[in-house]
C-alpha positions in Angstrom: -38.2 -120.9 29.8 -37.5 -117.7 31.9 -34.8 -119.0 33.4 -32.8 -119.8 29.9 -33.8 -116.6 28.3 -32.2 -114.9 30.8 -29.2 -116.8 31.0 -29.4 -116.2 26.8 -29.0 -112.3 27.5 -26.3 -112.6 29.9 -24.3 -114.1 28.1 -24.7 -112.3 25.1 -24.3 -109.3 27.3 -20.9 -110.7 28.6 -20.0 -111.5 24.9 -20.6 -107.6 23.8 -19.1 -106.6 26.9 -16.0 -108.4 26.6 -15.5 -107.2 22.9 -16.0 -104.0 23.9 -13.3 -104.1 26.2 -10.8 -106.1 23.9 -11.2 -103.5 21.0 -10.5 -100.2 23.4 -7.2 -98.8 23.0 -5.3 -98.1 26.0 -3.2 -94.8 26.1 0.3 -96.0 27.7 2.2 -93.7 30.0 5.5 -92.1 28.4 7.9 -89.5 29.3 8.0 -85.9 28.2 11.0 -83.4 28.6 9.4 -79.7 28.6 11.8 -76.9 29.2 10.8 -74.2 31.7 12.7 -71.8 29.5 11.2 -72.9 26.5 7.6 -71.6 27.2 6.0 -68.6 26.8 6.2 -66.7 30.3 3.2 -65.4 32.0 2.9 -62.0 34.3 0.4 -62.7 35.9 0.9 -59.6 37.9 3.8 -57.0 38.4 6.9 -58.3 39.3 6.0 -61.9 39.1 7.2 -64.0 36.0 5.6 -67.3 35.7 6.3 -70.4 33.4 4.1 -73.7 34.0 2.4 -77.0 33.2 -0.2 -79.2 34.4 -0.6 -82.6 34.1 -2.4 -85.2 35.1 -2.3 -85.3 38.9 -0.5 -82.0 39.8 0.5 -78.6 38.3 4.2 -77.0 38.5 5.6 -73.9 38.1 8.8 -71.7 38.0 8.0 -68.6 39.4 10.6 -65.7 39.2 9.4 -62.4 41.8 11.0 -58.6 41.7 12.4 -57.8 45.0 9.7 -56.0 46.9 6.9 -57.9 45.4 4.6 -60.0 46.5 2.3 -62.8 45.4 -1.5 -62.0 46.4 -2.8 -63.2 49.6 -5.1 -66.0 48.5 -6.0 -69.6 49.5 -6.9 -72.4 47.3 -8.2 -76.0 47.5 -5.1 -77.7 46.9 -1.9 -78.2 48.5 1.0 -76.6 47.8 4.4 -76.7 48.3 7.2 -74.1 47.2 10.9 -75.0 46.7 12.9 -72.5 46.8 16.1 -72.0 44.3 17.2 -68.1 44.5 16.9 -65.4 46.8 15.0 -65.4 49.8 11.6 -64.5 50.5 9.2 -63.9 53.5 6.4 -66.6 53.6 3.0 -65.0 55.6 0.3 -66.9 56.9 -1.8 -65.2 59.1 -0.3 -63.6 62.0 3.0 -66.2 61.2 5.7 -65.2 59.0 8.9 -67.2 57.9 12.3 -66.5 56.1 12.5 -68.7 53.3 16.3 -69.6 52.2 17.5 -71.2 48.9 17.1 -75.0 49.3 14.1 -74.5 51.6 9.8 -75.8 51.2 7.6 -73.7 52.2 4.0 -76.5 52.8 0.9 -75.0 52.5 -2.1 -77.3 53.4 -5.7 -76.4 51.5 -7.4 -73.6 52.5 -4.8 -71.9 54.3 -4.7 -68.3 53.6 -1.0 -67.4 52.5 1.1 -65.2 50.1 5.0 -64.6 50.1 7.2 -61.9 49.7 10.3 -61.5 47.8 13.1 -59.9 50.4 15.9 -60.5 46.8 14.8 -61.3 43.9 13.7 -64.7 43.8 13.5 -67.8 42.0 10.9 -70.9 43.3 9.7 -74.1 41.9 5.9 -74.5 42.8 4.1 -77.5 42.9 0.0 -77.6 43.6 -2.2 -80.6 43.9 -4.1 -82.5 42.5 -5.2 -78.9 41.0 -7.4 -80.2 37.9 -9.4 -77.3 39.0 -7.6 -74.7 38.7 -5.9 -74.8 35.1 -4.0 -71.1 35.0 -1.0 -72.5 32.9 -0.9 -74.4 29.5 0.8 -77.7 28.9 4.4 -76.5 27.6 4.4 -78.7 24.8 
C-alpha cells in the first residue's frame, strides 16, 4: 500500500511539475541599438565624461578624459579591458607604466590596482566583467 501511495504522489508531483514548466513564459533574447550619444552623460569626476550601459553579462562604457586628468587609482573585482579610440593616455599599474595609442587594449585582470592618465585628450571604450556588482551606469534605453 506504501509502495503505491508513493508512486500516487510522484506522479502527481511530475504532473504539477511538468505544468508548471509548460505554462512559464520564456523571455527570448533580441537585439537592442543604444546610442552612446544618445544618453545622458555622467562626470563622475573632473575631467572625465562618461556615457554607459550594463547588461546582462558585462558593462561598457565611453569614457571621454581632459588632458591632464586622470581616472582614480582603484581596483575592482572584475576584469577590464580599455580600447582605446582618441588620444593617448599613460596606463599605471604599480611601479609599471605604458603608453596607450589609438587602436590599442589596455587588460586589466581583477584586483589589480590601476588608473590611467590622459597625455591628449582622450576617447576609450571600456568594457568590465561580468560586473553585476558594480551597477554605476543606467541601461541607455
Amino acid at each position: 500500500m506504501k509502495k503505491i501511495i508513493a508512486a500516487f504522489f510522484a506522479v502527481l508531483i511530475a504532473a504539477f511539475a511538468q505544468q508548471s514548466i509548460s505554462q512559464q513564459h520564456l523571455t527570448e533574447p533580441k537585439m537592442t541599438v543604444i546610442d552612446f550619444f544618445g544618453m545622458e552623460p555622467r562626470n563622475p569626476m573632473e575631467g572625465i565624461t562618461a556615457r554607459g550601459t550594463d547588461l546582462a553579462t558585462f558593462r561598457v562604457a565611453r569614457i571621454e578624459l581632459e588632458t591632464g586628468h586622470s581616472t582614480p587609482d582603484h581596483n575592482h573585482p572584475d576584469e577590464e579591458m580599455i580600447i582605446l579610440l582618441e588620444g593617448q593616455v599613460k596606463a599605471v599599474s604599480g611601479d609599471e607604466e605604458f603608453i596607450v595609442n589609438p587602436g590599442e587594449m589596455i587588460i586589466i585582470p581583477a584586483y589589480v590596482q590601476h588608473h590611467y592618465e590622459a597625455i591628449e585628450s582622450s576617447v576609450s571604450i571600456e568594457v568590465f566583467g561580468p560586473g553585476v556588482h558594480n551597477r554605476s551606469f543606467g541601461t541607455g534605453e
